[in-house]
C-alpha positions as CSV (number, residue, x, y, z in Angstrom):
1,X,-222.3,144.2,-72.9
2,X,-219.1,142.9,-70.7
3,X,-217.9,140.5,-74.4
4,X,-218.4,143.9,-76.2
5,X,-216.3,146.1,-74.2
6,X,-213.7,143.2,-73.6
7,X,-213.2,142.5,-77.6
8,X,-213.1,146.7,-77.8
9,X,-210.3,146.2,-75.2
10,X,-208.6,143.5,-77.3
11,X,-208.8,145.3,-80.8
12,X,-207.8,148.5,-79.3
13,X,-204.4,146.6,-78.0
14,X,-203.7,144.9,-81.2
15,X,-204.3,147.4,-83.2
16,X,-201.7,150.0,-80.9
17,X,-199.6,147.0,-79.9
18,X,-196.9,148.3,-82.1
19,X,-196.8,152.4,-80.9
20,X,-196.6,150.8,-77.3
21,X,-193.4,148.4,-78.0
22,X,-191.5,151.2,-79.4
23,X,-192.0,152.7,-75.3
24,X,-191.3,149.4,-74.1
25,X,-188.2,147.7,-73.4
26,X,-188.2,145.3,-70.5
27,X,-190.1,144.4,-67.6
28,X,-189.5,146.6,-64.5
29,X,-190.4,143.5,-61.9
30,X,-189.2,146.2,-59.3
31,X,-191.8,148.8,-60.4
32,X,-194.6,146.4,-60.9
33,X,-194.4,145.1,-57.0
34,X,-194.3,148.7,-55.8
35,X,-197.6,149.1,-57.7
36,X,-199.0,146.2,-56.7
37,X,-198.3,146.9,-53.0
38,X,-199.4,151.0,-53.3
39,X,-202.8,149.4,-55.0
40,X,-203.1,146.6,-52.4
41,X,-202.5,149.5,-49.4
42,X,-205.3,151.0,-51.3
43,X,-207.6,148.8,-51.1
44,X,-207.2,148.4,-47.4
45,X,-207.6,152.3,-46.5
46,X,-211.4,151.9,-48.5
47,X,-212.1,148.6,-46.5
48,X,-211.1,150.5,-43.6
49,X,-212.9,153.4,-44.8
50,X,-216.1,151.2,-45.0
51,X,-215.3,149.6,-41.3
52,X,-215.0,153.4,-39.8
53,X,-218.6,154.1,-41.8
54,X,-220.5,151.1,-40.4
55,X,-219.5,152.3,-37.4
56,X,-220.2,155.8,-37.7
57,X,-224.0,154.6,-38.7
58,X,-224.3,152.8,-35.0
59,X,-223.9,149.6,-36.2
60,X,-220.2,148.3,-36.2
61,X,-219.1,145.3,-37.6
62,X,-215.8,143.2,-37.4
63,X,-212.3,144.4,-38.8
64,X,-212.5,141.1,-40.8
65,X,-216.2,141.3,-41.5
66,X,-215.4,144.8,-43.0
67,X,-212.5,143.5,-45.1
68,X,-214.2,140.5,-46.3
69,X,-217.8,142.1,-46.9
70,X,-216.1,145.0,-49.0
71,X,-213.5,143.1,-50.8
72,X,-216.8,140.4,-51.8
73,X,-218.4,143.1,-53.2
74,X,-215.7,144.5,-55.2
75,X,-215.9,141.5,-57.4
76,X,-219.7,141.2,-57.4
77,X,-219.3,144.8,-58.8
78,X,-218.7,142.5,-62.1
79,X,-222.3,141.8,-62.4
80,X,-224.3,144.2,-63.9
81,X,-227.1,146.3,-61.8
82,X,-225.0,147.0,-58.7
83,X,-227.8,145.1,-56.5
84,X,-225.0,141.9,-56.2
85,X,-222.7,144.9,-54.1
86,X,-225.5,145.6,-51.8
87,X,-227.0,141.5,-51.6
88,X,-223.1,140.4,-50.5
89,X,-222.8,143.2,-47.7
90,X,-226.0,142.8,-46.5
91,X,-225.1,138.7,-46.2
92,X,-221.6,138.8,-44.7
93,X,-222.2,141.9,-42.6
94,X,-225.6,140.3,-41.0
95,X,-222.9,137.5,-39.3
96,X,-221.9,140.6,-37.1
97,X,-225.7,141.5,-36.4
98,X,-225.6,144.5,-39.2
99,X,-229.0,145.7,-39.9
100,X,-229.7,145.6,-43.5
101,X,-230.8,149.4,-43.3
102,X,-227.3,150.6,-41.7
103,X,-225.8,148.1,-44.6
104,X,-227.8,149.9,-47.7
105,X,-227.5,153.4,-45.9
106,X,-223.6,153.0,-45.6
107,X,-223.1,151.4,-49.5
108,X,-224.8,154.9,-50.5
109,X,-222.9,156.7,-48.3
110,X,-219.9,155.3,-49.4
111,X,-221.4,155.9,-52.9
112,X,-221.1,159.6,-52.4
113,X,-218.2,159.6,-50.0
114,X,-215.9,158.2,-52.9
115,X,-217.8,160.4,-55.6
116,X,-216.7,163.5,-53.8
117,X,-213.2,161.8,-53.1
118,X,-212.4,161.2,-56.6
119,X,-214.1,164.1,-58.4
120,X,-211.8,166.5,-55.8
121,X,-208.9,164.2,-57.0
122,X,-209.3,164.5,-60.5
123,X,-210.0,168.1,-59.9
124,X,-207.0,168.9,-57.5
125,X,-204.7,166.9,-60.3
126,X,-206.0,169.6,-63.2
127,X,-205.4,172.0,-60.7
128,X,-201.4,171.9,-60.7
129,X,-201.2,170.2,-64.1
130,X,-204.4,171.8,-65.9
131,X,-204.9,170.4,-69.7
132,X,-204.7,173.3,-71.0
133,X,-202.8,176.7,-70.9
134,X,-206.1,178.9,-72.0
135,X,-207.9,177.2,-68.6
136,X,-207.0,179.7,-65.2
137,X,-206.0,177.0,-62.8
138,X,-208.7,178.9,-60.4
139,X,-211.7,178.1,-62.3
140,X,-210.8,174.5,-60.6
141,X,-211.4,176.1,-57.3
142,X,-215.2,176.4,-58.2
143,X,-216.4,172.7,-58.4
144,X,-213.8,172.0,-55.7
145,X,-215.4,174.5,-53.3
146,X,-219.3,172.9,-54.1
147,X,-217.8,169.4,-53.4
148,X,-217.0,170.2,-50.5
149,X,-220.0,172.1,-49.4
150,X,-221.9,168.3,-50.7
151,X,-220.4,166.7,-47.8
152,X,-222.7,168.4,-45.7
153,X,-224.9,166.2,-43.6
154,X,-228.0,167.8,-44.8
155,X,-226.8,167.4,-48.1
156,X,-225.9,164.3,-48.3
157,X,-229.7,163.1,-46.3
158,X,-231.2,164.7,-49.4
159,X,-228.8,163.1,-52.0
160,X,-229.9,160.0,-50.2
161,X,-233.7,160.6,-49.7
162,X,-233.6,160.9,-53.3
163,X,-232.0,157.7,-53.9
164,X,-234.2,156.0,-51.6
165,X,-237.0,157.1,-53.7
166,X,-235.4,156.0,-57.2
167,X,-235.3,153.3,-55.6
168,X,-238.6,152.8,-54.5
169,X,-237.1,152.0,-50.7
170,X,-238.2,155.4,-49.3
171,X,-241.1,153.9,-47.1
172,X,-239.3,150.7,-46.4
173,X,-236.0,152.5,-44.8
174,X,-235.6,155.0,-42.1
175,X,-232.9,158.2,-42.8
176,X,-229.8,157.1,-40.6
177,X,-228.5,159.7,-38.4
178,X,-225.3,161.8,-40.1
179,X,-223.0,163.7,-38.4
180,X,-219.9,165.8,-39.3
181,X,-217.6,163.3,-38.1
182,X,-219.7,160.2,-39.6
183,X,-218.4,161.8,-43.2
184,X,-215.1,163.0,-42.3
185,X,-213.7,159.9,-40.8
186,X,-214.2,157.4,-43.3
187,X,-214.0,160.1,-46.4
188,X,-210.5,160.4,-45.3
189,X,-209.8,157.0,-45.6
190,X,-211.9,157.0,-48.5
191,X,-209.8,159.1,-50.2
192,X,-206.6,158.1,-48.7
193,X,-207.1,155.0,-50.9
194,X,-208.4,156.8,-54.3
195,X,-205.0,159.1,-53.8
196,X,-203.0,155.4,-53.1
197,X,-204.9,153.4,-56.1
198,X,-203.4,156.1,-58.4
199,X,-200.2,156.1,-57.7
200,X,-200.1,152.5,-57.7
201,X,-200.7,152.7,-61.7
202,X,-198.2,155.2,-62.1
203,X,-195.4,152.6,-61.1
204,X,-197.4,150.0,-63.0
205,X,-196.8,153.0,-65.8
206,X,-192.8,152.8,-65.1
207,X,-192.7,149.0,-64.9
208,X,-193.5,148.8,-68.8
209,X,-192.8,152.2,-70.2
210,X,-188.9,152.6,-69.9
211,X,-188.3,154.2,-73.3
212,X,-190.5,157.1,-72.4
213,X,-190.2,159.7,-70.0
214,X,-192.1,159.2,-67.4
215,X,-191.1,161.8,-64.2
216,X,-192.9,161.7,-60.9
217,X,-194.9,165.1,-62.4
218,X,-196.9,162.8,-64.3
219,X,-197.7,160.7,-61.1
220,X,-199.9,163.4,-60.1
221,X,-201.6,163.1,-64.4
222,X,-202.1,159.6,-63.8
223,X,-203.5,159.7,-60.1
224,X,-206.0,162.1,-61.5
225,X,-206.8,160.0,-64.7
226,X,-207.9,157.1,-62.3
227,X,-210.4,159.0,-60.5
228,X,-212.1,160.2,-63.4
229,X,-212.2,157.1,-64.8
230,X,-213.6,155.6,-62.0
231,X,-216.6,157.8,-61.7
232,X,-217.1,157.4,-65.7
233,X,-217.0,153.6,-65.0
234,X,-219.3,153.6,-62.1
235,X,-221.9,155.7,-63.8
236,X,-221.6,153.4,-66.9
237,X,-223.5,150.6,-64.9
238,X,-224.7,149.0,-67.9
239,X,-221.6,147.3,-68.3
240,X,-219.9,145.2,-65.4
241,X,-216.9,146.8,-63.7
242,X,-217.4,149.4,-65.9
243,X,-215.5,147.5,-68.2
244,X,-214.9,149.4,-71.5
245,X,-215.8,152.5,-69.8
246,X,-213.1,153.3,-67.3
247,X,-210.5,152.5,-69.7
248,X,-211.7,154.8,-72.6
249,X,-212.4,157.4,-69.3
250,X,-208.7,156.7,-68.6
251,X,-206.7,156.8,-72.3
252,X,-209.0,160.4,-72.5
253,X,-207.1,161.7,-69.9
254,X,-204.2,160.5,-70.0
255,X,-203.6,160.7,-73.5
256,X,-202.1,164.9,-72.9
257,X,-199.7,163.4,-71.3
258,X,-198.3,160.6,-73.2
259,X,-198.2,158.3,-76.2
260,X,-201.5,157.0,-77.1
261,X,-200.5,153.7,-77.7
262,X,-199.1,153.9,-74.4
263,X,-202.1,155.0,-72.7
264,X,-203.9,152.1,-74.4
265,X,-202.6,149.0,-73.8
266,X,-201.7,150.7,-70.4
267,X,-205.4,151.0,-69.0
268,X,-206.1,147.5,-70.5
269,X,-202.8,146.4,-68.2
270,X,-203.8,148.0,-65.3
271,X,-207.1,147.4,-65.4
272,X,-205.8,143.1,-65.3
273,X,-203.9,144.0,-62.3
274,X,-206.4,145.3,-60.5
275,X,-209.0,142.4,-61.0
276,X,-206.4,140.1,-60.1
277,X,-205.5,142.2,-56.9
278,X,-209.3,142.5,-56.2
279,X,-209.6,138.8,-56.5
280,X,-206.1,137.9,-54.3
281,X,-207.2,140.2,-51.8
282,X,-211.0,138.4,-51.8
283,X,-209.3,135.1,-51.4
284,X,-206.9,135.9,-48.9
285,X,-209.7,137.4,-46.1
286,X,-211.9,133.8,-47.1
287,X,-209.2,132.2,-46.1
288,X,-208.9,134.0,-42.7
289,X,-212.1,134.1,-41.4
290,X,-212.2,130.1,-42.8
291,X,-209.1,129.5,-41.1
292,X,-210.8,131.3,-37.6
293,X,-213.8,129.7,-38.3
294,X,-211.8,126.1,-37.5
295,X,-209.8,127.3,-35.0
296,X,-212.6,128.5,-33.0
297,X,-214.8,125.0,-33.7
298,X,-211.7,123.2,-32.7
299,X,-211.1,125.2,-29.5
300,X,-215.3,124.5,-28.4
301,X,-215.0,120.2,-29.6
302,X,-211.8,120.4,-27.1
């Protein structure tokens, strides 16, 4: 499924290679950076984000634990099934004595945390830039207003009893206890880093679209766009990453708003500089803890 949906990718960039030049002058090394660095700050609020849950649950783990346990599983998201996510946690967090129950409670939590985040994004963007003129902007207030009512604590136990039972876990795993605050602490974080990942593609947008206007109106489009693509990627499971999924999910909604050609070979661009961020940012905490790893045998030899 992952070689089907990267030669879609590939045919779908030759074949609107030539629509996208005509946007496309030069490289904006400037812009690129600044997206780079939005994404990257990102990433850290949802590893944070993740941290703040653990700890929420009553079972807190490491600053570096939490940044190396969620930035793992980011890239074993790449292999189909979504078990790889929860079989790294569980691994890396268990150095810091994390019970694998707290570990699979918090992944579905986090699950349902970033759901709520991005659907209220994606939502919030249509709100003040709505796709079209017949739509009231206030029928967006509806599913905004029964998001938030799903972050309820008793909610969200059911949401999670039910997974437990797809699962066939139910009788294996207790309920962890939820409070108000164990949901509004990391969900702000949560979607701190869903409102920064977006952004950080619109200046990827400006670094290669300079013959095309592209005013910081649209940032708020784009931000959008990459939350709903990234619950139409996550729900596509059968394919790793999402791959294929998010970036169709992204030229849909993006493509009101600009060129198509544009919106093509820009998902496909962005979508490269997020695996390599993902894989940077994996690299650089496995070289920390290594690195403390050392120091610390070094310090107990001496």
């Amino acid at each position: 499924m992952g070689v089907l949906a990267l030669a879609f990718c590939a045919a779908a960039v030759v074949k609107y290679w030539g629509e996208f030049t005509g946007y496309h002058a030069e490289l904006s090394v400037g812009m690129l950076i600044a997206g780079l660095a939005v994404m990257l700050a990102g990433a850290l609020s949802k590893a944070a984000g993740w941290f703040v849950l653990m700890k929420s649950l009553g079972n807190p783990i490491g600053f570096l634990t939490a940044l190396r346990s969620w930035s793992y599983s980011q890239i074993a998201s790449f292999i189909p099934g979504k078990v790889p996510v929860l079989v790294v946690r569980i691994e890396t967090c268990a150095e810091d004595g994390a019970a694998p129950d707290i570990v699979f409670a918090g992944t579905v939590l986090e699950i349902i945390i970033s759901m709520v985040s991005t659907l209220s994004i994606w939502l919030l963007s249509l709100l003040f830039v709505p796709v079209s003129d017949n739509v009231s902007p206030a029928l967006y207030l509806i599913p905004l207003i029964l998001l938030a009512v799903s972050l309820h604590p008793r909610f969200i136990l059911a949401i999670m009893g039910f997974y437990y039972r797809l699962r066939g876990v139910a009788k294996d795993l207790e309920m962890p206890h939820i409070t108000p605050a164990s949901i509004l602490k990391p969900g702000i974080l949560y979607f701190l880093g869903w409102l920064l990942s977006g952004f950080g593609g619109y200046f990827i947008l400006k670094s290669v679209v300079t013959n095309f206007p592209v005013p910081w109106s649209l940032s708020i489009c784009v931000v959008g766009a990459f939350a709903f693509a990234w619950v139409v990627g996550y729900l596509f499971f059968i394919s790793p990453g999402g791959l294929g999924a998010r970036e169709g999910a992204l030229i849909w909604a993006l493509a009101p708003y600009t060129p198509l050609g544009v919106a093509v070979v820009f998902s496909v661009l962005v979508r490269l500089c997020q695996v390599s961020l993902g894989l940077s940012f994996a690299a650089l905490w496995w070289l920390v803890y290594h690195v403390q790893k050392g120091s610390t045998v070094n310090r107990r030899k001496n």
